[in-house]
C-alpha positions as CSV (number, residue, x, y, z in Angstrom):
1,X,34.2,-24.4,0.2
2,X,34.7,-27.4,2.5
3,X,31.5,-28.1,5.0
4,X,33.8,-27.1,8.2
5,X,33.9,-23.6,5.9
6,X,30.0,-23.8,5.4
7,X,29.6,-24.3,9.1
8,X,31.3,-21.3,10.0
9,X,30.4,-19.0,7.6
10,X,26.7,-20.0,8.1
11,X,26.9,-20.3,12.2
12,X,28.7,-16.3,11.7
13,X,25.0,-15.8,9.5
14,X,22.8,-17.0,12.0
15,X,24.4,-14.9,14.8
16,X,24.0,-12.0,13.0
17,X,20.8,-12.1,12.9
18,X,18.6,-9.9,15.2
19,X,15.5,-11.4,17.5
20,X,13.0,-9.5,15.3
21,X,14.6,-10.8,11.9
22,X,14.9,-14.6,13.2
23,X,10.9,-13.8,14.9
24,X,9.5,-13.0,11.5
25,X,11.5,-15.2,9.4
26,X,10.3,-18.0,11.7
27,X,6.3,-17.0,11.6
28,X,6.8,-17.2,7.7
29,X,8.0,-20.5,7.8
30,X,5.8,-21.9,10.2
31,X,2.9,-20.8,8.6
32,X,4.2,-22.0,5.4
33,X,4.9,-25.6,6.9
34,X,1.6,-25.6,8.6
35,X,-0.6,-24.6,5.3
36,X,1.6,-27.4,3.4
37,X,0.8,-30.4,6.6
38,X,-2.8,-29.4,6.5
39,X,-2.7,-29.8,2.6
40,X,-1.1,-32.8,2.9
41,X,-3.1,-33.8,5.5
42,X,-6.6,-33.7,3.3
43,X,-5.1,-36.2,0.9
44,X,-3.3,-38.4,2.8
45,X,-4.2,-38.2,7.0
46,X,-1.3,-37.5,9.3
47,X,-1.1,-38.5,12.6
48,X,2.5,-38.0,14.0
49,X,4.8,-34.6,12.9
50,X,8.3,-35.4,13.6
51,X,9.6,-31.7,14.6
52,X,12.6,-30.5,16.8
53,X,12.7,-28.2,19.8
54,X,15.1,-25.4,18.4
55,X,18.3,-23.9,19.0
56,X,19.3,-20.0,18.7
57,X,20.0,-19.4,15.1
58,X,16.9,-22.3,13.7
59,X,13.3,-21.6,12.9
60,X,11.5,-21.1,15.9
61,X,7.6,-22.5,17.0
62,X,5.1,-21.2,18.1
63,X,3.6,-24.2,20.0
64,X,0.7,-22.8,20.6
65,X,-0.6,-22.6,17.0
66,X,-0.5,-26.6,16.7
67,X,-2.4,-27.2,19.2
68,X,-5.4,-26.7,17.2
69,X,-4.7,-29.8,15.0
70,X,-4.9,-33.0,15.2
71,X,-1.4,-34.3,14.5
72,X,0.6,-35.3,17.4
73,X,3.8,-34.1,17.4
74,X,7.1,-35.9,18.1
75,X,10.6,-35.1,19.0
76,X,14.1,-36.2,18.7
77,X,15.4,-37.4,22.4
78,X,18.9,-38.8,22.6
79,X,18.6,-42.2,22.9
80,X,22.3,-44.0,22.7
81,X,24.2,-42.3,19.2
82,X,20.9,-42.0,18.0
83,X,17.9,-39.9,18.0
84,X,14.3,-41.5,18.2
85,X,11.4,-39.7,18.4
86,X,9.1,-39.5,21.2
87,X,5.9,-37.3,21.7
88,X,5.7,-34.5,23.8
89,X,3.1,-34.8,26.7
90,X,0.8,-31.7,27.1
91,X,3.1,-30.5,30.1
92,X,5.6,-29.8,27.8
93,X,8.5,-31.7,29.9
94,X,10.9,-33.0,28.1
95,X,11.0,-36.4,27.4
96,X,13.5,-38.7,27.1
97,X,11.7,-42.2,27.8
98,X,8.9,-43.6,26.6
99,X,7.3,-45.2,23.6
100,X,9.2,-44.6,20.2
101,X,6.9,-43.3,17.7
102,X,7.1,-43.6,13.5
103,X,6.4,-39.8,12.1
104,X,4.5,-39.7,9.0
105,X,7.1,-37.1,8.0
106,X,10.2,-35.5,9.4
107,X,11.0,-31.5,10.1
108,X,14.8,-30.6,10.5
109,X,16.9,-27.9,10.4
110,X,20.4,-27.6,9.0
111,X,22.9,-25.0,8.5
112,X,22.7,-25.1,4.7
113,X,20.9,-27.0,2.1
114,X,21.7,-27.8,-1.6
115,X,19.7,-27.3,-4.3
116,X,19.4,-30.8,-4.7
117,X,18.2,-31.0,-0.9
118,X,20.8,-32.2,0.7
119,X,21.7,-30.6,4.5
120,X,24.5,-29.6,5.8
121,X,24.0,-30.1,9.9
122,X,26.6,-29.4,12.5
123,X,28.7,-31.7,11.8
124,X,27.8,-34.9,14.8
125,X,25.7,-37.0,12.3
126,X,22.5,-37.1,14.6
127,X,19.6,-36.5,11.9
128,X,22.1,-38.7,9.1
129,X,21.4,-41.6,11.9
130,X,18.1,-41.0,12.6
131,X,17.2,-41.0,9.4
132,X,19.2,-44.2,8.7
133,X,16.8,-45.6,11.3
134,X,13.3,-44.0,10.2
135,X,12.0,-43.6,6.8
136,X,9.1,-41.4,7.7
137,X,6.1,-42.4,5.0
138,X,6.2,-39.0,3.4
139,X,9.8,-38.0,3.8
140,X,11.4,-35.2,5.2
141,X,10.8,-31.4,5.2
142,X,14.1,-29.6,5.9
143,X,13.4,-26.0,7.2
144,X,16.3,-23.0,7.3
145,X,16.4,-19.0,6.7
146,X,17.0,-18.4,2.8
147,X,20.3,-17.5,3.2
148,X,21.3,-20.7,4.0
149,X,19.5,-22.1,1.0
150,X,21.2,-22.9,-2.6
151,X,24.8,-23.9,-1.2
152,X,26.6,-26.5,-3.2
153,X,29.1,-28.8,-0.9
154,X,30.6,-32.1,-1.9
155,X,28.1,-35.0,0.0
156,X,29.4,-38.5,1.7
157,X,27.7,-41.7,1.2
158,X,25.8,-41.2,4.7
159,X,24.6,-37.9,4.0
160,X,20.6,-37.9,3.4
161,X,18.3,-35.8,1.0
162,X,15.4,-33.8,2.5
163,X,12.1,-34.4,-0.2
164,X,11.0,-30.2,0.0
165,X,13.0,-27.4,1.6
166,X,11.4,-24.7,3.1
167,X,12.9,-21.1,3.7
168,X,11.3,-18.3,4.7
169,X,10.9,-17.0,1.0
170,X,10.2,-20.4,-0.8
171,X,9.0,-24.0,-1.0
172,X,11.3,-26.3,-3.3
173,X,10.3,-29.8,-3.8
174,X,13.6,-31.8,-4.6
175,X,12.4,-34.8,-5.5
């Protein structure tokens, strides 16, 4: 299946799914991601979370529950063809100036991962840049539903591998 395929049968996926079904999908992955940051955090102290603000169809936050840590989090704002990360201020406005910050480690969503923890995004390159531009200290954490889990497609010299993937059923460390 060619990645323009992947796209569209996983874009068809994600529609499908009802409000309750992406609600509780999302809660188990956010909870998951959250016990495996504080875990991390123990051994090796985190200050900046890169995360993402989602779209319809990607697993969804509940802000609120972050709040009581003490990473700050960051999030991509376009910047030129590139995304840098910038923090969020407690108003919850969306930036798109101010001072770029490094994340100790990256969360992004893609339409598909591999096994081998590659992901297959929409197709603009956005997340391939940024992480071209960022190496975040402890890599990157890509987050999806399981059904878009476990899909092989053919990879190009830019595309770049996620360390873990996280579904709503598992936790697979790819490297």
């Amino acid at each position: 299946m060619t990645k323009d395929d992947l796209r569209r049968v996983m874009k068809s996926e994600l529609k499908a799914l009802s409000t309750d079904d992406l609600k509780l999908k999302s809660q188990s992955i956010e909870s998951a991601l959250i016990n495996y940051l504080d875990s991390l955090h123990h051994n090796t102290p985190l200050s900046v979370i890169g995360m993402y603000l989602p779209m319809r169809g990607e697993p969804q936050w509940n802000w609120s529950q972050w709040r009581q840590y003490s990473w700050r989090l960051s999030f991509p704002s376009p910047e030129g063809n590139f995304l840098t990360p910038f923090e969020l201020p407690d108003s919850g406005i969306w930036v798109t100036e101010g001072e770029s910050v490094a994340p100790d480690i990256l969360v992004i969503p893609g339409l598909a991962f591999s096994t081998q923890g590659f992901r297959l995004g929409r197709g603009t390159g956005w997340y391939d840049k940024l992480l071209a531009r960022f190496q975040p200290r402890l890599g990157c954490v890509g987050v999806c539903f399981d059904q878009q889990f476990g899909h092989e497609f053919l990879t190009d010299t830019h595309d770049q591998k996620m360390q873990m993937i996280l579904t709503d059923l598992r936790m697979v460390m790819t490297s």
